[in-house]
N, CA, C and O of each residue as an XYZ file, in Angstrom:
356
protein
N      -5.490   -106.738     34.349
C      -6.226   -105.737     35.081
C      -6.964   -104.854     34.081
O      -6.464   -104.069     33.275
N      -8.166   -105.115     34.275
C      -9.233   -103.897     33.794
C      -9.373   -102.495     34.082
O      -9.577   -102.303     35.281
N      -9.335   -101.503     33.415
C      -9.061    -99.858     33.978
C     -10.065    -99.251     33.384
O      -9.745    -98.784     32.291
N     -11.303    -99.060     33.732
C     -12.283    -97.486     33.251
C     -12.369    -96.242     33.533
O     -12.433    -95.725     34.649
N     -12.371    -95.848     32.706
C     -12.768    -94.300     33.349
C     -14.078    -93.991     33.401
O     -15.064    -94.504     32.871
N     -13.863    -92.619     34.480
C     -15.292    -92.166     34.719
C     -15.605    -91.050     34.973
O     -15.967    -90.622     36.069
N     -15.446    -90.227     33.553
C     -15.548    -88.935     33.423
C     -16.942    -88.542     32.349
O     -17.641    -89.463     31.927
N     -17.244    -87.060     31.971
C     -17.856    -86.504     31.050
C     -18.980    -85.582     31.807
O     -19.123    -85.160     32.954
N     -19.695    -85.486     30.587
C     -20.737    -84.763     30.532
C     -22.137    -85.124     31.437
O     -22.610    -85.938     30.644
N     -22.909    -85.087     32.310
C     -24.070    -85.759     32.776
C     -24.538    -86.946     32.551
O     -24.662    -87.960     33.237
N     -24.874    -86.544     31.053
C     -25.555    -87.848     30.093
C     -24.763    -88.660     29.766
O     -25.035    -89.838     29.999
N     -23.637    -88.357     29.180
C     -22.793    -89.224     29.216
C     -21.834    -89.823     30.587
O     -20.964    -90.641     30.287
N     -21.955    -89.485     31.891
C     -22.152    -90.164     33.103
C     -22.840    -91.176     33.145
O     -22.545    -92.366     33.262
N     -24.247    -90.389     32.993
C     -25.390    -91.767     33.074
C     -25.434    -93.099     32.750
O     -26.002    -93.978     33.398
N     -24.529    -93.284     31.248
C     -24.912    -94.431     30.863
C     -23.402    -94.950     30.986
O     -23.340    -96.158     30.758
N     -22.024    -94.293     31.319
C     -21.049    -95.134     31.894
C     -21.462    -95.278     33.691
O     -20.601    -95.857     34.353
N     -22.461    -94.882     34.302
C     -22.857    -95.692     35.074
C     -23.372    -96.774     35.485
O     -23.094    -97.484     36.452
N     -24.547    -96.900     34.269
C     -25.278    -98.138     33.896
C     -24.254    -99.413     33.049
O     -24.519   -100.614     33.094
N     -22.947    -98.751     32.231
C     -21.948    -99.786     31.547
C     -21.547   -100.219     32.753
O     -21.808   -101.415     32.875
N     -21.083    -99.808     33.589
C     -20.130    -99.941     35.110
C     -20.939   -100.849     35.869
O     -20.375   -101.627     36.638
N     -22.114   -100.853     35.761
C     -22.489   -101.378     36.748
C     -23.168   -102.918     36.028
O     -23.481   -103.844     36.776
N     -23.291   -102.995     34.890
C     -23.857   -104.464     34.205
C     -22.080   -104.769     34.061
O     -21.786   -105.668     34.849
N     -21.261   -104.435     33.539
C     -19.974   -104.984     33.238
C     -19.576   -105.337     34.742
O     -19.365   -104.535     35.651
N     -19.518   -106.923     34.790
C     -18.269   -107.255     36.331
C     -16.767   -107.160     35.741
O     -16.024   -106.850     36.672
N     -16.052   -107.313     34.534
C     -15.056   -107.688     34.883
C     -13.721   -106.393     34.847
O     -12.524   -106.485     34.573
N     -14.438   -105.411     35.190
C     -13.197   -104.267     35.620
C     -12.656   -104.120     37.364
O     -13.155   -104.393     38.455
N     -11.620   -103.649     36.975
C     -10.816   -103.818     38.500
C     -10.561   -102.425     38.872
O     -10.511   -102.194     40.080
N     -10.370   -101.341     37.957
C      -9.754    -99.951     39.031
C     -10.572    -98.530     37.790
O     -10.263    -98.139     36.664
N     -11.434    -98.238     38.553
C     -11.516    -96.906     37.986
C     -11.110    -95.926     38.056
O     -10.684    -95.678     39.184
N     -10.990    -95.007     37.222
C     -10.204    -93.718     37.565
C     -11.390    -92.638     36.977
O     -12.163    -92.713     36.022
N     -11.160    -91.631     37.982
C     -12.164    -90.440     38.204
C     -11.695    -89.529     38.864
O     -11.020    -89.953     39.802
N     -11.752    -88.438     38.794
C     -11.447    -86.772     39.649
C     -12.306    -87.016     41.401
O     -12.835    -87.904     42.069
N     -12.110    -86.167     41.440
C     -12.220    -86.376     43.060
C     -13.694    -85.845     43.307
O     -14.530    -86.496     43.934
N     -13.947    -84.500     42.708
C     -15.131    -83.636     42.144
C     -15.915    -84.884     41.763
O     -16.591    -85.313     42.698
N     -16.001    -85.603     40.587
C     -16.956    -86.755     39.747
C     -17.133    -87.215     41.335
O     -18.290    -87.390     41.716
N     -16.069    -87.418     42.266
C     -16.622    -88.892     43.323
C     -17.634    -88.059     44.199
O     -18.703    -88.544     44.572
N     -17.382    -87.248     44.393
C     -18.274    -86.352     45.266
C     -19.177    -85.640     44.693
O     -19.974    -85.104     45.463
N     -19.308    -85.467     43.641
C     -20.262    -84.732     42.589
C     -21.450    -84.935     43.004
O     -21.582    -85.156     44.208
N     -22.670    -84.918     42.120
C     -23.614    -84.789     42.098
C     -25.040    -86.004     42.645
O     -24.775    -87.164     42.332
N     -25.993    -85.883     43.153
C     -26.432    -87.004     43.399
C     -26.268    -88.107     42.953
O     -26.131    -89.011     43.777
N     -26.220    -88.445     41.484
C     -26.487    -89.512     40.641
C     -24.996    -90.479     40.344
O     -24.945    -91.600     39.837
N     -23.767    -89.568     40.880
C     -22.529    -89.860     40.423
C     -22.107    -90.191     42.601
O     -21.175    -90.897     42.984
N     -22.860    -89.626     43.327
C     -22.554    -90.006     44.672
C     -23.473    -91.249     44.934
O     -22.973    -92.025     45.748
N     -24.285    -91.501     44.607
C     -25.293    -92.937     44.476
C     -24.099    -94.271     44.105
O     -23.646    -95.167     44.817
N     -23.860    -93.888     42.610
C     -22.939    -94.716     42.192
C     -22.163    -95.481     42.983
O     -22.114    -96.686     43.230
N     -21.271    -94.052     43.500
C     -20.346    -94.862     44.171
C     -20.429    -95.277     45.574
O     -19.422    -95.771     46.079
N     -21.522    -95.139     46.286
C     -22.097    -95.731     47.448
C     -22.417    -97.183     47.048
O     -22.042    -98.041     47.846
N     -22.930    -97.512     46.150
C     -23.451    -98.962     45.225
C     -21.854    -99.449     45.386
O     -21.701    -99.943     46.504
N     -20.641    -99.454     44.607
C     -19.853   -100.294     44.407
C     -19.088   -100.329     45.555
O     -18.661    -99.392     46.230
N     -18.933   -101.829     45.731
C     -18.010   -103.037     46.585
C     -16.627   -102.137     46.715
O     -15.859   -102.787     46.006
N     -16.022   -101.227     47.121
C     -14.591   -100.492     46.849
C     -13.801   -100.998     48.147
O     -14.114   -100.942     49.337
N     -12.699   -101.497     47.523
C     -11.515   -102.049     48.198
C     -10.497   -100.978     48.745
O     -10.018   -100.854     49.872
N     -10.281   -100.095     47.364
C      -9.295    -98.915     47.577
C      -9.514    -97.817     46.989
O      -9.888    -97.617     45.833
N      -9.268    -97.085     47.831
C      -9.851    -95.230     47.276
C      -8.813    -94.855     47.549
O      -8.694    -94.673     48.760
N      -7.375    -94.493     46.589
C      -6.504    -93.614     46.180
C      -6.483    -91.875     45.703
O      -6.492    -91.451     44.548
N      -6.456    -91.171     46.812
C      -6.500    -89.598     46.206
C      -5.372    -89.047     45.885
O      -4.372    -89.225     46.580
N      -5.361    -88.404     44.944
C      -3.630    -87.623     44.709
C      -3.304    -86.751     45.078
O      -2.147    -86.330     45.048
N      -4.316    -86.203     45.562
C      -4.372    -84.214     45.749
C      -5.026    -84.546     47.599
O      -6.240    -84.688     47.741
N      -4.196    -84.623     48.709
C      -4.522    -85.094     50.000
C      -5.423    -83.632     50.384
O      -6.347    -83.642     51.198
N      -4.981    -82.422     49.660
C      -5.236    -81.221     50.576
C      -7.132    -81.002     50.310
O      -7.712    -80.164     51.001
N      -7.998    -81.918     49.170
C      -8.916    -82.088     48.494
C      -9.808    -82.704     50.361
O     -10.754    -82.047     50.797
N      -9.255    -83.987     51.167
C      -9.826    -84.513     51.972
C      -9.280    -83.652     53.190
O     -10.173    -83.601     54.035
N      -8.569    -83.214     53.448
C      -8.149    -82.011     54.496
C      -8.866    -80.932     54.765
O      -8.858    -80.344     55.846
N      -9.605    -80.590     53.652
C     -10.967    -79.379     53.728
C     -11.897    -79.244     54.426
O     -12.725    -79.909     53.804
N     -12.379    -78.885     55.243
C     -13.419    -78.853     56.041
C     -15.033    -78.935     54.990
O     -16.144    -79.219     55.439
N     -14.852    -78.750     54.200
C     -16.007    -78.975     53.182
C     -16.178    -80.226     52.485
O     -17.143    -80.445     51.753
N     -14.986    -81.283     52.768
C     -15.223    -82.570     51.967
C     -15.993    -83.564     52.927
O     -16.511    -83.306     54.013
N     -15.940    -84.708     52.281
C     -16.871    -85.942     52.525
C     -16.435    -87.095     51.678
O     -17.037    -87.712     50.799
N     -15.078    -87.241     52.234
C     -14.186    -88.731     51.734
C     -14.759    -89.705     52.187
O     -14.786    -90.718     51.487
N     -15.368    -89.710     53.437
C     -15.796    -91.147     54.000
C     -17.023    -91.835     53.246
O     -17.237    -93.033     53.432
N     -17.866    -91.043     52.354
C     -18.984    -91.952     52.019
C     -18.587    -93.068     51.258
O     -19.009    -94.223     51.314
N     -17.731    -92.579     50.547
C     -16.497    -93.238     49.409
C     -16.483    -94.755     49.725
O     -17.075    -95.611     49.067
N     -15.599    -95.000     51.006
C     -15.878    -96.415     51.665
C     -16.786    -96.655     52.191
O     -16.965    -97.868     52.089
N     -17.586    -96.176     52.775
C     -18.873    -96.379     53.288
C     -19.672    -97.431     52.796
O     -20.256    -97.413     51.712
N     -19.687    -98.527     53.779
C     -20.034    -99.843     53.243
C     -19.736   -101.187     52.490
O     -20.345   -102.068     51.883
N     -18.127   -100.767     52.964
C     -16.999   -101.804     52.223
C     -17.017   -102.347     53.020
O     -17.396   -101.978     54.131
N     -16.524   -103.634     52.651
C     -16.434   -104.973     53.329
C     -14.915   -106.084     52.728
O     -14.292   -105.610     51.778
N     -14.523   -107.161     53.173
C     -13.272   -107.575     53.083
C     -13.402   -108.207     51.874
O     -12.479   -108.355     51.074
N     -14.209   -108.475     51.768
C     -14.518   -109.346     50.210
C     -15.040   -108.593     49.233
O     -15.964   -108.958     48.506
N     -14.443   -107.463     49.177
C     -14.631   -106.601     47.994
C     -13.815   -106.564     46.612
O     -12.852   -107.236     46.983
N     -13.615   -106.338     45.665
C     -12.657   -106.986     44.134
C     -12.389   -105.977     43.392
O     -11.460   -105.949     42.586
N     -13.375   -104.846     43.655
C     -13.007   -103.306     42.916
C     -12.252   -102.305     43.759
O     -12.303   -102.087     44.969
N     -11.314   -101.586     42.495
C     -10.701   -100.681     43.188
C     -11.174    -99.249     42.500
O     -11.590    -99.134     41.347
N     -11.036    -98.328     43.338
C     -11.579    -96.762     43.010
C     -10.154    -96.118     43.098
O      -9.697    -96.024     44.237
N      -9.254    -95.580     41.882
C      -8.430    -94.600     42.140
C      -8.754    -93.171     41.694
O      -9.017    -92.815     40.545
N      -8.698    -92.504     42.664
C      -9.378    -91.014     42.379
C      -8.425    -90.239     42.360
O      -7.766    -90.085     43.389
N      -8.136    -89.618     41.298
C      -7.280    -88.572     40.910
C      -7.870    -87.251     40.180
O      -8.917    -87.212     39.533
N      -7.073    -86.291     40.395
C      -7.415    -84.925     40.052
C      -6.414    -84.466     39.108
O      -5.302    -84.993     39.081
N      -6.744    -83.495     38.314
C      -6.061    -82.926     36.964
C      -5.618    -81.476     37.081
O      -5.082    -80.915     36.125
């Protein structure tokens, strides 16, 4: 099993977006909950990938009346191979 992360700075977002997305052979990323919902360019992302499983650690994060967990799966399908575990620090 393949594990990336997917944290940092903007710029350095950018181009572990572009690694993430030419590399097929990773299986589970890990990212804050903030990064998944973040900013246009980091909510694009993860609308793009095939996600099987979206793991949160912190439940009270999707309980908020201000979140938006569902885009997350939004557009998964059964034959998907990546997993998204989203955790918070």
């Amino acid at each position: 099993m393949i594990v990336r992360p997917y944290y940092g700075t903007i710029p350095e977002r950018a181009t572990l977006r572009q690694n993430l997305l030419q590399e097929a052979g990773w299986d589970v990323l890990v990212t804050t909950y903030n990064f998944a919902q973040g900013g246009d360019y980091d909510r694009k992302f993860f609308k793009k990938m095939p996600w099987a499983v979206c793991t949160l650690s912190n439940v009270y994060y999707v309980c908020s009346p201000l979140s938006r967990p569902a885009y997350l799966m939004k557009g998964t399908s059964s034959r998907t191979s990546k997993a998204s575990v989203t955790a918070t620090s």
